[in-house]
Each structure stands twice: as structure tokens, then as C-alpha cells.
VOVEX-860753 format. One record per atom (N, C-alpha, C): residue number from 1; residue in three letters; atom name; x, y, z. Coordinates in steps of 0.2 Angstrom, whole numbers, padded with zeros to 4 digits. Last residue first. Example, Ala and Ser with C-alpha at 12.3 -4.5 7.8 and 13.67 -1.06 7.14 Angstrom:
2
<num 2, residu Ser, atome N, xx 0064, yy -0011, zz 0035>;
<num 2, residu Ser, atome CA, xx 0068, yy -0005, zz 0036>;
<num 2, residu Ser, atome C, xx 0064, yy 0000, zz 0039>;
<num 1, residu Ala, atome N, xx 0066, yy -0028, zz 0039>;
<num 1, residu Ala, atome CA, xx 0062, yy -0022, zz 0039>;
<num 1, residu Ala, atome C, xx 0066, yy -0016, zz 0039>;
END
This chain:
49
<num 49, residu Unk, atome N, xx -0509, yy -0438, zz -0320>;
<num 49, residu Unk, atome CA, xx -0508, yy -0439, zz -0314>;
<num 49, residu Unk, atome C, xx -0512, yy -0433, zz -0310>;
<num 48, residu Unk, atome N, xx -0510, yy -0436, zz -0334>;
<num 48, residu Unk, atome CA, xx -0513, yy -0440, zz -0334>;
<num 48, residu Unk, atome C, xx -0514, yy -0441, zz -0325>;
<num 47, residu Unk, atome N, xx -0497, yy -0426, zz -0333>;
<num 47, residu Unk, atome CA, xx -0504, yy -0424, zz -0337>;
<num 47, residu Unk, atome C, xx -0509, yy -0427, zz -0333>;
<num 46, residu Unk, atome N, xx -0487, yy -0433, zz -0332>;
<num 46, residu Unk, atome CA, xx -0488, yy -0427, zz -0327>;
<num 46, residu Unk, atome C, xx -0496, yy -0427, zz -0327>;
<num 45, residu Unk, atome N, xx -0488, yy -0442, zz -0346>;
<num 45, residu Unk, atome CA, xx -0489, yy -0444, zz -0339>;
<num 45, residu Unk, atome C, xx -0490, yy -0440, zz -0334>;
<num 44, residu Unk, atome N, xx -0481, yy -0434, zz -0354>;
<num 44, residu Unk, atome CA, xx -0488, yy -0433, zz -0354>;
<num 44, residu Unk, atome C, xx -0490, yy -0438, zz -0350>;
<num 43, residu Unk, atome N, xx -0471, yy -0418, zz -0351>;
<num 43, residu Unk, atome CA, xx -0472, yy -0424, zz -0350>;
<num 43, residu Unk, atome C, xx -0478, yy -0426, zz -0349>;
<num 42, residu Unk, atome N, xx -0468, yy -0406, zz -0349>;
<num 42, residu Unk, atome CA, xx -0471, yy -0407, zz -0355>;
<num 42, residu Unk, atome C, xx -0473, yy -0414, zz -0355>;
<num 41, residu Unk, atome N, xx -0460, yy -0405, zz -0339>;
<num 41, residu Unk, atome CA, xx -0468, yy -0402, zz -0337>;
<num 41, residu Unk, atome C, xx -0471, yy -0405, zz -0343>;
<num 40, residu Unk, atome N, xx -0446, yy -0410, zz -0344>;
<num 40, residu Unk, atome CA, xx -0451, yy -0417, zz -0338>;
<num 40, residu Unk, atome C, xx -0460, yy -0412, zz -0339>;
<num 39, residu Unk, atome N, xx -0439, yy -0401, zz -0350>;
<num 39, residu Unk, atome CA, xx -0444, yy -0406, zz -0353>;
<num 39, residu Unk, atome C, xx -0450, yy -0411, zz -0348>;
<num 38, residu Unk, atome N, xx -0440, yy -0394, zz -0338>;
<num 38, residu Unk, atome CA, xx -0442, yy -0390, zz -0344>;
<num 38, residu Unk, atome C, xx -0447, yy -0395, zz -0347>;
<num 37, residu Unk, atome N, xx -0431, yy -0399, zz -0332>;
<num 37, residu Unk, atome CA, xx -0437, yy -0398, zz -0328>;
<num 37, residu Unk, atome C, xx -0441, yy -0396, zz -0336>;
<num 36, residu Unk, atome N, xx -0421, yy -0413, zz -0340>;
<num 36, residu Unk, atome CA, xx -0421, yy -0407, zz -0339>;
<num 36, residu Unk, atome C, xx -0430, yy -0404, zz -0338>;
<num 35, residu Unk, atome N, xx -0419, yy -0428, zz -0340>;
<num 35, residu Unk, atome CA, xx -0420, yy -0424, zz -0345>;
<num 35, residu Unk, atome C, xx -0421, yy -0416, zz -0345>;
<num 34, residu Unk, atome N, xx -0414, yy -0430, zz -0327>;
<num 34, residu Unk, atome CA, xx -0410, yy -0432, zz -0333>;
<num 34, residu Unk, atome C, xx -0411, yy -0428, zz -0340>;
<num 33, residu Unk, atome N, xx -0422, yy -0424, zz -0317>;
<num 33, residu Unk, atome CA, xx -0416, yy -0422, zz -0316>;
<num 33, residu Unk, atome C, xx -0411, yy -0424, zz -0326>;
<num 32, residu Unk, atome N, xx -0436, yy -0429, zz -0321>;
<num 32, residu Unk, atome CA, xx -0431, yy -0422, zz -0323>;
<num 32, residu Unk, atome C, xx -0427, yy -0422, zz -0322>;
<num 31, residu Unk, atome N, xx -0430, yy -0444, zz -0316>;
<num 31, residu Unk, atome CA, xx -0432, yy -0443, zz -0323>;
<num 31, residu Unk, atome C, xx -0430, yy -0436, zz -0325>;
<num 30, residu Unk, atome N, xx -0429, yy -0441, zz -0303>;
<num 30, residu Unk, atome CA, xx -0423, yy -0445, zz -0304>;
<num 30, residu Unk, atome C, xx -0425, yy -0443, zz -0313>;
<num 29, residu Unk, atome N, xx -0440, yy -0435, zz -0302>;
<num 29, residu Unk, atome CA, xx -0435, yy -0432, zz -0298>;
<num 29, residu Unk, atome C, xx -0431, yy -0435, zz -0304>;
<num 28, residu Unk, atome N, xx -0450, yy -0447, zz -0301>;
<num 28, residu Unk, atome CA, xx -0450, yy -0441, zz -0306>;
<num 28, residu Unk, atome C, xx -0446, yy -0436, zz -0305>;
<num 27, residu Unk, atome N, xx -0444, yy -0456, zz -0293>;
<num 27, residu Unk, atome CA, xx -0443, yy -0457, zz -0300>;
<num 27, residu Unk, atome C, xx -0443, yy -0451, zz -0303>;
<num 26, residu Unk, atome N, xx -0448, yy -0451, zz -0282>;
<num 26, residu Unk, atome CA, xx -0442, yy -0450, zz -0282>;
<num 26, residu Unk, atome C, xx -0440, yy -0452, zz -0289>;
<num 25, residu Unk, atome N, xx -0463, yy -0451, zz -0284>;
<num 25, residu Unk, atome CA, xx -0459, yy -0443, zz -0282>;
<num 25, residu Unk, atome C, xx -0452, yy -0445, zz -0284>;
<num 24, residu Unk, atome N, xx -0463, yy -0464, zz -0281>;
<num 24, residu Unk, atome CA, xx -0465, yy -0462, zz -0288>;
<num 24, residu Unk, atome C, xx -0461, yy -0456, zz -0287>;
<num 23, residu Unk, atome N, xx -0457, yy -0466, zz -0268>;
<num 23, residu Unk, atome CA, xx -0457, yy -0469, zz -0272>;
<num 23, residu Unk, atome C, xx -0457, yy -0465, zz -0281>;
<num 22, residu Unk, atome N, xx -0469, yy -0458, zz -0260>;
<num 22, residu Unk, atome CA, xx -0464, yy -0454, zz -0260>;
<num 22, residu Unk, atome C, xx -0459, yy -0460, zz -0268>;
<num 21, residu Unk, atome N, xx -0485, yy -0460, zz -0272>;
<num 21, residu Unk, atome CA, xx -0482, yy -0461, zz -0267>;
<num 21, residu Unk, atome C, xx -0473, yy -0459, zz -0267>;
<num 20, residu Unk, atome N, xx -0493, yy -0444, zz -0273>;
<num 20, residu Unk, atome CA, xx -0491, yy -0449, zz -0276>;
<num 20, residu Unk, atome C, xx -0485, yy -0452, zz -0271>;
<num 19, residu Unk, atome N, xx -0508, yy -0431, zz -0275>;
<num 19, residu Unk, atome CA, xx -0503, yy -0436, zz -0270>;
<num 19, residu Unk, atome C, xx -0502, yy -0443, zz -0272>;
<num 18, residu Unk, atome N, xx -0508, yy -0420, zz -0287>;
<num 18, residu Unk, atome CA, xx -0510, yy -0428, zz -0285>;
<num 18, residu Unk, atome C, xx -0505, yy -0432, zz -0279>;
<num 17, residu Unk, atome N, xx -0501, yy -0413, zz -0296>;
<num 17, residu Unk, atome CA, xx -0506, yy -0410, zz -0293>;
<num 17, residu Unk, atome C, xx -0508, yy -0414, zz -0288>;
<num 16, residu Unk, atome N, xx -0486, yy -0407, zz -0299>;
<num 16, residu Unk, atome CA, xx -0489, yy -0414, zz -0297>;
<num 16, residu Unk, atome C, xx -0494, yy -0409, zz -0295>;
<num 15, residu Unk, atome N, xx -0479, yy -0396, zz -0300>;
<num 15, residu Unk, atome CA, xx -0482, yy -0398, zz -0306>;
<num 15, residu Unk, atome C, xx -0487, yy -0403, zz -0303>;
<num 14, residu Unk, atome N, xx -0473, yy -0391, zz -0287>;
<num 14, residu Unk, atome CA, xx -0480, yy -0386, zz -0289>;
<num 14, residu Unk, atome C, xx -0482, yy -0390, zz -0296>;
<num 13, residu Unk, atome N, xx -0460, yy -0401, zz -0288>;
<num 13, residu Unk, atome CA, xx -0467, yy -0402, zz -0285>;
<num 13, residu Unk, atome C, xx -0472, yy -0398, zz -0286>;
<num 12, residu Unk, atome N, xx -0450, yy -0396, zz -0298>;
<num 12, residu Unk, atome CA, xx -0457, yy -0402, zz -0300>;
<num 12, residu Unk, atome C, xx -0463, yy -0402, zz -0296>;
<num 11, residu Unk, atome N, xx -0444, yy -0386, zz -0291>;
<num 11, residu Unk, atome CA, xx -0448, yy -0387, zz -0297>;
<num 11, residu Unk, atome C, xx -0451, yy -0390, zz -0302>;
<num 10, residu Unk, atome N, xx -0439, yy -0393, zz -0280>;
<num 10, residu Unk, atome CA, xx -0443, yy -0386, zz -0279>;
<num 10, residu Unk, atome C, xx -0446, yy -0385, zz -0287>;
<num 9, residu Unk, atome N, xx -0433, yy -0402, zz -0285>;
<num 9, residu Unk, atome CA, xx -0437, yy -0404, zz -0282>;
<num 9, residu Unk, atome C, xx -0443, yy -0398, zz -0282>;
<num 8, residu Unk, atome N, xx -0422, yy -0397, zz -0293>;
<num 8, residu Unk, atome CA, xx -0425, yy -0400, zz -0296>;
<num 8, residu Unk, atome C, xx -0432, yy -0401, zz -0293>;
<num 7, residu Unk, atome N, xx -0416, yy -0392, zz -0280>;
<num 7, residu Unk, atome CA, xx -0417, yy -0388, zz -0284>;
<num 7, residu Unk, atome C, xx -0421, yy -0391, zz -0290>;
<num 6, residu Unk, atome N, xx -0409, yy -0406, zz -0274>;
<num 6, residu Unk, atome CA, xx -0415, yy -0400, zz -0272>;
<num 6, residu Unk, atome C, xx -0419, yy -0393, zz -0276>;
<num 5, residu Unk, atome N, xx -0403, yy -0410, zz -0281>;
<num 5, residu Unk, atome CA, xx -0409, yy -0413, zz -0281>;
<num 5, residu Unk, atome C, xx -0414, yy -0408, zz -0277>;
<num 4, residu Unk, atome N, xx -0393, yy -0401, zz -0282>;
<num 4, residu Unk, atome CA, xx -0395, yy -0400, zz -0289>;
<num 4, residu Unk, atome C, xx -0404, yy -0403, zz -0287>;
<num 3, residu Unk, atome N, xx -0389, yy -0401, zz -0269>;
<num 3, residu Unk, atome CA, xx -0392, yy -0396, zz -0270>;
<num 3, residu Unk, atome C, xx -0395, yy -0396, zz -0278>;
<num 2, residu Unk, atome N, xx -0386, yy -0415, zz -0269>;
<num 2, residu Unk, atome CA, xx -0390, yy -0412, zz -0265>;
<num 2, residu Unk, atome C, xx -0392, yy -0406, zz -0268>;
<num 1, residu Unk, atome N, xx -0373, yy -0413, zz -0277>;
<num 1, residu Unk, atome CA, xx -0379, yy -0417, zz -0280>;
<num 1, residu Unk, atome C, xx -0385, yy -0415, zz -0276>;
END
């Protein structure tokens, strides 16, 4: 699972433009990880951040 979080992690953080607290980081981890990196960039929260 580490490795899967890590590999998730490598490809959310270049999305986030905005420093966000580690908390929030961990949800949008825990979020892509479910829905898949792909659908999390399309995500229109990301957007708004």
C-alpha cells in the first residue's frame, strides 16, 4: 500500500498549485487513490484550489 500511496502521491502533487494543509493533501490522496489519478485531475475542486 505504501508504494501504491506513493505513487499516487507523485501524481497529485504537480496538480495542486496551492499550499494546502498536510490534512487536506492526505484526503486528496485517500480520494485519487479510490477514484483513480486520472479522474481525481478532472476534479473540479482541484480547479477551484
Amino acid at each position: 500500500m505504501n508504494k501504491d500511496l506513493a505513487l499516487v502521491a507523485a501524481r497529485i502533487d504537480p496538480l495542486i498549485k496551492v499550499s494546502i494543509p498536510e490534512s487536506e493533501r492526505a484526503a486528496f490522496y485517500s480520494f485519487a487513490y479510490n477514484v483513480g489519478t486520472g479522474a481525481f485531475a478532472k476534479f473540479s475542486l482541484l480547479k477551484r484550489k
